[in-house]
N, C-alpha and C positions, 0 to 999 in steps of 0.2 A: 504521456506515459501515465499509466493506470497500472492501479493494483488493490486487489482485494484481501479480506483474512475471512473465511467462510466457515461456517459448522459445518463436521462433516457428518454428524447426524442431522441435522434439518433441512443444511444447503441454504442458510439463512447467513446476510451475509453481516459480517460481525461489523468488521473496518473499513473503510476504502481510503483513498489518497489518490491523487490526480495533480500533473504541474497545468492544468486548466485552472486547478483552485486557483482563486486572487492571493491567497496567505503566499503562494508558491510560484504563481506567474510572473509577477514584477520582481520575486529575486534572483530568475535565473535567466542568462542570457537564450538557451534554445531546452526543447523540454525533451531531448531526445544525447542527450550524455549523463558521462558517469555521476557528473554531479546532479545533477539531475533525476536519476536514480537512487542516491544515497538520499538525497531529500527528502524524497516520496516513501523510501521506505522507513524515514526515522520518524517522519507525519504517522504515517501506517501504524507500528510499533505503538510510539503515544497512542494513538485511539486504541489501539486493542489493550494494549496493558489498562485503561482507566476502565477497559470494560471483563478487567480481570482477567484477560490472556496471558497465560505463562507459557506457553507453550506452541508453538507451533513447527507443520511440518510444508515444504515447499514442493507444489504439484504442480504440473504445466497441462492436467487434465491430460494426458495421452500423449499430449503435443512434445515432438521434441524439437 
């Protein structure tokens, strides 16, 4: 599982997070549940806040 936090004036991308990371792969048993998903996104969160993201809005691109 992956996710990103992108500008959406540059499309440059801010954060990432991924249960591929090592920080994140040895502590969850599969990288395709909820826990799994709250992990990735509280990793995400930390890196954008320290890169001074207050704000974000959630887009799936098009995709539903």
């Amino acid at each position: 599982m992956r996710a990103t936090a992108r500008s959406a004036v540059s499309s440059e991308t801010i954060a990432a997070a991924s249960t591929l990371e090592k920080e994140l792969k040895g502590a969850l048993k599969s990288g395709a549940t909820k826990e799994a998903a709250a992990k990735v996104g509280k990793l995400l969160a930390q890196r954008a806040t320290a890169k001074g993201v207050s704000e974000v809005v959630f887009d799936r691109g098009g995709y539903v």
